[in-house]
Backbone as CSV, one residue per row, in Angstrom:
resi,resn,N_x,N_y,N_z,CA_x,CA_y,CA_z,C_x,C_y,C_z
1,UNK,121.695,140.350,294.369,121.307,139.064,294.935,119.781,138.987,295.001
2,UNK,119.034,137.756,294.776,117.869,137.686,294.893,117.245,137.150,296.116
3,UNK,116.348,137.626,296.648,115.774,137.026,297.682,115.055,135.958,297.521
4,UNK,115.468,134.899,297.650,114.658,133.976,297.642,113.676,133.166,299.060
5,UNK,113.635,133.736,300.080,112.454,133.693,300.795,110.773,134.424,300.012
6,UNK,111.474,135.597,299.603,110.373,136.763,298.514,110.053,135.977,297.264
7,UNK,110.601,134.969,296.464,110.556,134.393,295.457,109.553,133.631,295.902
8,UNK,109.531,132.703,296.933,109.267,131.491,297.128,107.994,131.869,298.148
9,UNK,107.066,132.633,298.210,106.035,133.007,298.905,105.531,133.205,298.137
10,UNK,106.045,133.511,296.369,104.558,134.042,295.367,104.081,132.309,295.111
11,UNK,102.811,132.552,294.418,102.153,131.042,294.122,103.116,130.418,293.219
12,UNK,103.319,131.016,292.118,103.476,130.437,291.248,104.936,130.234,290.932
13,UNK,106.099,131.357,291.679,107.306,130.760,291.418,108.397,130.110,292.379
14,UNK,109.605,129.556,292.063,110.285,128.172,292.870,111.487,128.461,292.836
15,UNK,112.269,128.838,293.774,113.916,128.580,293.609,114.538,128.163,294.469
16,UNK,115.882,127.563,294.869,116.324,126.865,295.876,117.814,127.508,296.169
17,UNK,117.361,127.823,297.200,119.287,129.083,297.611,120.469,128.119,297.068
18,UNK,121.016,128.727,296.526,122.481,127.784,296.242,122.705,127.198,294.707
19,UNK,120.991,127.243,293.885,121.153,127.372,292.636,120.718,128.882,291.717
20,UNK,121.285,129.041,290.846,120.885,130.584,290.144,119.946,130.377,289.256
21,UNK,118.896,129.040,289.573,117.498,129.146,288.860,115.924,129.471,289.744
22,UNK,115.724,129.920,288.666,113.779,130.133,288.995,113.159,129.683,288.008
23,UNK,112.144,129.276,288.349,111.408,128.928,287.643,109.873,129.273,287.873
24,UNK,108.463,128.746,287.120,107.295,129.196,287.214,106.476,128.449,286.732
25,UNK,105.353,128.128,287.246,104.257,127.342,287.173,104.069,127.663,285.503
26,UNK,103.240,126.646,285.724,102.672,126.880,283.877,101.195,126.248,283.878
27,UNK,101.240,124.953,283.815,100.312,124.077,283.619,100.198,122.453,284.393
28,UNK,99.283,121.904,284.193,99.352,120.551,284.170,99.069,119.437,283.348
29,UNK,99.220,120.194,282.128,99.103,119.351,280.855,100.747,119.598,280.144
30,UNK,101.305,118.351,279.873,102.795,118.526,279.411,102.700,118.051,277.983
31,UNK,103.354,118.736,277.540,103.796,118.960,276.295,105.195,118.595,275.603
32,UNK,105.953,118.381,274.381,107.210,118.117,274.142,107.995,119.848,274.566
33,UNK,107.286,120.895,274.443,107.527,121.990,274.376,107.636,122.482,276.202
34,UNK,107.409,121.638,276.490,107.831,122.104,278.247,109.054,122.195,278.695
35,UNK,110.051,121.158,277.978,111.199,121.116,278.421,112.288,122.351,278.493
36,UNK,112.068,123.236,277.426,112.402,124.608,277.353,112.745,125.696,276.975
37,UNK,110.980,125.788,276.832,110.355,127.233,276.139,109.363,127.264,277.130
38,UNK,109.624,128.408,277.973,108.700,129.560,278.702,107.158,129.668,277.724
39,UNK,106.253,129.518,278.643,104.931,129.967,277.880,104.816,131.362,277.630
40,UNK,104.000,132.114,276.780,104.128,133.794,277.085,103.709,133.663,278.006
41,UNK,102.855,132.836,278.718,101.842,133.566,280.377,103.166,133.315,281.253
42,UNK,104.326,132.507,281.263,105.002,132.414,282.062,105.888,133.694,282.389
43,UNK,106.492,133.859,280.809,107.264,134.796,280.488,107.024,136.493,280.647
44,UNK,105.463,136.516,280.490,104.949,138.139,281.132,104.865,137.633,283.115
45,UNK,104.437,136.861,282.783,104.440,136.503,284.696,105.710,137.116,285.330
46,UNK,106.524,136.373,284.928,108.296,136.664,285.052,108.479,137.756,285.229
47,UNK,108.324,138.595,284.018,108.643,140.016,283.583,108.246,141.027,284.912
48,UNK,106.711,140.798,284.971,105.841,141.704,285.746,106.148,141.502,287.291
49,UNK,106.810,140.048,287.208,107.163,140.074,289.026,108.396,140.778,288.949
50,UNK,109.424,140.740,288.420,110.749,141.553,288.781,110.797,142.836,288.548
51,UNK,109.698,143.085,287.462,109.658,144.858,287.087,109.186,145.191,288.692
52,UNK,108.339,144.647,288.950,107.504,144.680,290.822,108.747,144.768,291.885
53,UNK,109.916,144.483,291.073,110.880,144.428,292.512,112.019,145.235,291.827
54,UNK,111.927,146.346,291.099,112.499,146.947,290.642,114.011,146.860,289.662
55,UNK,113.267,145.563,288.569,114.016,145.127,287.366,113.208,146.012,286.543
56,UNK,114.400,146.014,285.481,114.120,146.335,283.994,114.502,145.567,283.066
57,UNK,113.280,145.797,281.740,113.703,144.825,280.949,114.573,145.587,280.101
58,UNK,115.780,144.659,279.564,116.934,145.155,279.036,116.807,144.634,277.546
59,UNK,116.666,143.037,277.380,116.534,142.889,275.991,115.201,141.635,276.092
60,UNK,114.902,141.291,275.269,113.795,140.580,274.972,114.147,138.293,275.971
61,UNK,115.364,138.876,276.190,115.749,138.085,277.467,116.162,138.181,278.605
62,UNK,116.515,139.312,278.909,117.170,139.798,280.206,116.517,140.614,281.038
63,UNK,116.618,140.891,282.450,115.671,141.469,283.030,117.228,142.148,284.010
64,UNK,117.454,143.105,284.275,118.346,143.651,285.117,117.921,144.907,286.454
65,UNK,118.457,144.168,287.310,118.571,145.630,288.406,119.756,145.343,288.796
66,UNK,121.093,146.687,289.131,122.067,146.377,289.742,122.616,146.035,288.721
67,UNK,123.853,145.213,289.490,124.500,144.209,288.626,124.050,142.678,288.555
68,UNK,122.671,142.459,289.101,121.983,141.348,288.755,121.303,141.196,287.594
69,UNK,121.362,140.345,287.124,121.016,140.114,285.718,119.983,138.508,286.193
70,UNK,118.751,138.288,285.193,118.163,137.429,285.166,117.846,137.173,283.774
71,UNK,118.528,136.118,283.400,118.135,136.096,281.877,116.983,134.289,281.725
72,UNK,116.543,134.828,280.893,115.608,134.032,280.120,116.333,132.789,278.870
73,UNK,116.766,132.073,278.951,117.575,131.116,277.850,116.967,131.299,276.628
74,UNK,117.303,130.880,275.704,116.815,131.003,274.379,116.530,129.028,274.603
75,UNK,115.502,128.925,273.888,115.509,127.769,273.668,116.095,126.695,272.944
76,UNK,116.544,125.494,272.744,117.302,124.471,272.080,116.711,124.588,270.719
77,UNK,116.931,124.660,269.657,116.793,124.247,268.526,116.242,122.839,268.065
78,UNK,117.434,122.333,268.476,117.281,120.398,268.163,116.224,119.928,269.164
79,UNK,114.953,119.472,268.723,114.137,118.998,269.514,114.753,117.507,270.592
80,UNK,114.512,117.137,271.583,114.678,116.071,272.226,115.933,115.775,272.457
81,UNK,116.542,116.932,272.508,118.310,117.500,273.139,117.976,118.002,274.467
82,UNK,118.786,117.849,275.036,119.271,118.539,276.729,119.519,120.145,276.504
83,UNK,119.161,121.187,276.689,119.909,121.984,277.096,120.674,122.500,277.983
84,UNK,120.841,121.399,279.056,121.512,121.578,280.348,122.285,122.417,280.118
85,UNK,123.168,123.476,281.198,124.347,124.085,281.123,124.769,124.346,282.508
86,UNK,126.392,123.672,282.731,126.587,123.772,284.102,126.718,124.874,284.532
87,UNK,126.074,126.417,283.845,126.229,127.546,284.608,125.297,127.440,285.484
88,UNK,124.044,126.683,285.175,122.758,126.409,285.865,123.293,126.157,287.470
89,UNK,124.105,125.585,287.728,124.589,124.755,288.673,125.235,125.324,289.827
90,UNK,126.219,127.227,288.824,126.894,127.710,289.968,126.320,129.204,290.146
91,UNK,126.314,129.064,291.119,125.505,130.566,292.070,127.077,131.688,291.577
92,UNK,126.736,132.639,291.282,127.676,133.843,291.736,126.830,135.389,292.201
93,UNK,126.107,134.425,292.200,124.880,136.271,293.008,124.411,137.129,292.301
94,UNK,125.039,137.502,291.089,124.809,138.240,289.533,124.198,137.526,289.218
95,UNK,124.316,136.235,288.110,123.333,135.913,286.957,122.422,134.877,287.691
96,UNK,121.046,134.831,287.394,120.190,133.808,287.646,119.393,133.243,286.011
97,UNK,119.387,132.398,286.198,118.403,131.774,284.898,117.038,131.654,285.060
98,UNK,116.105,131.891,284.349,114.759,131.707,284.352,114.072,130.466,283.294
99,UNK,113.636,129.474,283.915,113.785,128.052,283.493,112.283,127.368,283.413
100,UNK,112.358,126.563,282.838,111.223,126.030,282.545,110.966,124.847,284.190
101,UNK,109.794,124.113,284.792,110.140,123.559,285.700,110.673,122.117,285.488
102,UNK,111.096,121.818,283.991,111.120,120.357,283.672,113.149,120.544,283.402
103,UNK,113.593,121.534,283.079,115.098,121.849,283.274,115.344,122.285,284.114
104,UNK,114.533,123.213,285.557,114.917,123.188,286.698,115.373,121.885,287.456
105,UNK,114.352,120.401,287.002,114.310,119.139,287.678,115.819,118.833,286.809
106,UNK,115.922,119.096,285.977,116.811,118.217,285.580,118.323,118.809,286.102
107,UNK,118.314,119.961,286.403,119.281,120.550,287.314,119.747,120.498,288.401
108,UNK,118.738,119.949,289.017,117.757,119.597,290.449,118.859,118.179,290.384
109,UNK,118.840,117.133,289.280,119.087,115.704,289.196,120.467,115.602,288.857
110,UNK,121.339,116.740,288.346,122.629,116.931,288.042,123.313,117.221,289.241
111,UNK,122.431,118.122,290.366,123.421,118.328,291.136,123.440,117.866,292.314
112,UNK,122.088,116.248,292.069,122.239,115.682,293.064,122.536,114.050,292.904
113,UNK,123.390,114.064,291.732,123.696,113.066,291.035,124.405,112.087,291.933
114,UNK,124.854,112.299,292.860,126.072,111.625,293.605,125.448,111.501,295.112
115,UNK,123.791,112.031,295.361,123.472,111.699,296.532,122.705,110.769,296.722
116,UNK,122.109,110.406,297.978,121.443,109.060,298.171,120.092,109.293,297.642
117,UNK,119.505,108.053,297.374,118.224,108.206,296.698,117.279,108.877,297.814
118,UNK,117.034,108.774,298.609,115.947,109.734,299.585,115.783,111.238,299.342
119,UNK,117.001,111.413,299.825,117.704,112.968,299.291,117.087,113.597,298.374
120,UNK,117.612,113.199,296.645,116.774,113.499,295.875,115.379,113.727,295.758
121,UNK,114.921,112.809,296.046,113.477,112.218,295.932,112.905,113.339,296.988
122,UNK,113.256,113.808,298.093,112.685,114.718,298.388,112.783,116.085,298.154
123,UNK,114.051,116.855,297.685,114.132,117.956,296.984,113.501,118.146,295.541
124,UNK,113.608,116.844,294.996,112.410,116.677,293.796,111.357,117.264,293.942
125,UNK,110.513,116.459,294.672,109.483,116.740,295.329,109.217,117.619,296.034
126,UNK,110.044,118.498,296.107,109.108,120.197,296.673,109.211,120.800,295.659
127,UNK,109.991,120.287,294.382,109.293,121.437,293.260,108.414,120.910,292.376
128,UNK,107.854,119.146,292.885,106.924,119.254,292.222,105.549,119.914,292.821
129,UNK,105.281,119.638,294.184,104.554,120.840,294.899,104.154,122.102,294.568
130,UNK,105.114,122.855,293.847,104.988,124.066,293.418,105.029,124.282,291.842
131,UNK,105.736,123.540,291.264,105.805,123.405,289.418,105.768,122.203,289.113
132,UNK,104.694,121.804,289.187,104.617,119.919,288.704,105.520,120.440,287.144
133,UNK,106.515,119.077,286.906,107.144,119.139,285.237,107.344,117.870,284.741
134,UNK,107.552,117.991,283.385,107.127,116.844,282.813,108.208,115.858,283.097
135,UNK,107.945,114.889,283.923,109.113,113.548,284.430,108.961,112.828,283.184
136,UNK,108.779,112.672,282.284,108.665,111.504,280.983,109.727,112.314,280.027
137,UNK,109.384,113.075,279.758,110.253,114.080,278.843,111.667,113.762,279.644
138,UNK,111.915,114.795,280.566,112.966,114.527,281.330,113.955,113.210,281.412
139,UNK,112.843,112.443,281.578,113.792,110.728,281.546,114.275,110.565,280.048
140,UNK,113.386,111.146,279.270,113.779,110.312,277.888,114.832,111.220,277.113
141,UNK,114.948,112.479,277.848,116.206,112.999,277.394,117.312,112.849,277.965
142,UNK,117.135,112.169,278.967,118.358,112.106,280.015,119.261,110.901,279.505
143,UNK,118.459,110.250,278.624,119.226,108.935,277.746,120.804,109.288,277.685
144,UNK,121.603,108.288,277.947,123.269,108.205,278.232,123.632,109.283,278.411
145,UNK,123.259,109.999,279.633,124.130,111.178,280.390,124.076,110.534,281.551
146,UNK,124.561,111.489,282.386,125.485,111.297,284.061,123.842,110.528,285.059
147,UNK,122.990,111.795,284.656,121.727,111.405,285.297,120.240,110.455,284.792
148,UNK,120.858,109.651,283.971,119.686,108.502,283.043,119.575,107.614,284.342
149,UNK,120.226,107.043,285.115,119.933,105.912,285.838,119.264,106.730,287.440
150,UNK,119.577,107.619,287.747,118.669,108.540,288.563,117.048,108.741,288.142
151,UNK,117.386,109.625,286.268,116.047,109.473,286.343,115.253,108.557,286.022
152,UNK,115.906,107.432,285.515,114.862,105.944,285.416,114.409,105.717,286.916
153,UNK,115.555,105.881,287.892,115.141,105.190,289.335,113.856,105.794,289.748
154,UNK,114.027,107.458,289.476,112.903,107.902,290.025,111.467,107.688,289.569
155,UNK,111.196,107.412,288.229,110.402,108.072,287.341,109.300,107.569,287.733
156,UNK,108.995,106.114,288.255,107.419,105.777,288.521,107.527,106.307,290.019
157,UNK,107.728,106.402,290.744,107.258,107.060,292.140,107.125,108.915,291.687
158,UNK,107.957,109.042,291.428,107.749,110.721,290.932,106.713,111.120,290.132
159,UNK,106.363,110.128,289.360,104.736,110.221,288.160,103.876,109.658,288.796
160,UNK,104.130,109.062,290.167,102.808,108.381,291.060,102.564,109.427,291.966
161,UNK,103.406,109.742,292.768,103.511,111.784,293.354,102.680,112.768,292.730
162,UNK,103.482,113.195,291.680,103.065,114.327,290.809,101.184,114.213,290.265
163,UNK,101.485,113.001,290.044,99.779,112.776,289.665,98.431,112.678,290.941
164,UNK,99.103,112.499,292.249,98.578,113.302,293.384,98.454,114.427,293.826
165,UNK,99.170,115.148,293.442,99.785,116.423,293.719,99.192,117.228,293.223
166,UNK,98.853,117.071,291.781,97.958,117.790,290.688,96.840,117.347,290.731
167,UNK,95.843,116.304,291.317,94.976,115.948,291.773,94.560,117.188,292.641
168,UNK,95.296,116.873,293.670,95.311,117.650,295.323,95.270,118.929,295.125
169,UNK,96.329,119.666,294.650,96.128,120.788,295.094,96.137,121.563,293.527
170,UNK,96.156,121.044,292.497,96.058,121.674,291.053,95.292,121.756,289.740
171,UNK,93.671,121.253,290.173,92.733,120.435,289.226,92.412,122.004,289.372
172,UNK,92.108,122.507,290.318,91.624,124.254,289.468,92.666,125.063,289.282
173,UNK,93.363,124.728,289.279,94.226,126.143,289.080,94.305,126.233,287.280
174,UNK,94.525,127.686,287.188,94.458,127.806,285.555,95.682,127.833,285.266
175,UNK,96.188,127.837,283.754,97.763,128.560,283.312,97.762,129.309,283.476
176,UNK,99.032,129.648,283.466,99.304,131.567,283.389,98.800,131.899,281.972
């Protein structure tokens, strides 16, 4: 099991008890390539925090201690496809995913598909606090799935946010 109080005290990474993702800062310049592919600075970031908590790396995606496993996704092939996967969604204490912060949101928007707009809008918003991700990308892949009319609802208040946010507290910070 991962601690996620210990997760969520480093700067740069984000997880929320009850989902089996993490994720990690990157940047504040978005890219088509944010949606999900790990930067190397993300991906040694990753590495070097769990080797720190006594993981090993197992294969060029997986990071294991125990019978916990943290794997790294391979990325989508087909550009401007979803890679969603509802394993993202269910906790079993073993596997966690290590995610980009623009498929964390969109995980974030799947599994709060059925709640009131406030709700969202504020669990959104504490990971943009910590991993601003690209809300444009996100919307425009979300085209005729479950969560397109969520993320249209959100998208100009969340890109009026985020662009404070990264103002505020992210004009110096570097990439990994």
């Amino acid at each position: 099991m991962i601690d996620f109080s210990a997760l969520n005290r480093d700067n740069n990474l984000y997880a929320l008890e009850g989902l089996p993702l993490i994720t990690v800062y990157d940047d504040n310049f978005f890219v088509r390539n944010d949606y999900d592919v790990l930067s190397i600075g993300q991906r040694k970031y990753v590495i070097s925090f769990f080797e720190s908590l006594g993981f090993t790396q197992k294969t060029g995606k997986t990071l294991v201690k125990g019978s916990v496993t943290i794997h790294i996704p391979k990325p989508n092939s087909n550009l401007a496809v979803s890679s969603f996967d509802t394993k993202f969604l269910e906790s079993d204490s073993k596997n966690y995913y290590c995610v980009t912060p623009t498929m964390f949101a969109e995980a974030l928007f799947y599994k709060l598909k059925d709640t009131n707009y406030i709700d969202t809008r504020k669990v959104i918003r504490r990971l943009i606090k910590k991993c601003p991700y690209n809300i444009e990308w996100l919307r425009d892949i979300s085209y005729h799935t479950e969560i397109e009319s969520i993320t249209k609802k959100t998208y100009e208040d969340l890109t009026t946010y985020q662009q404070f946010i990264v103002k505020k507290r992210y004009k110096d910070k570097k990439a990994l």
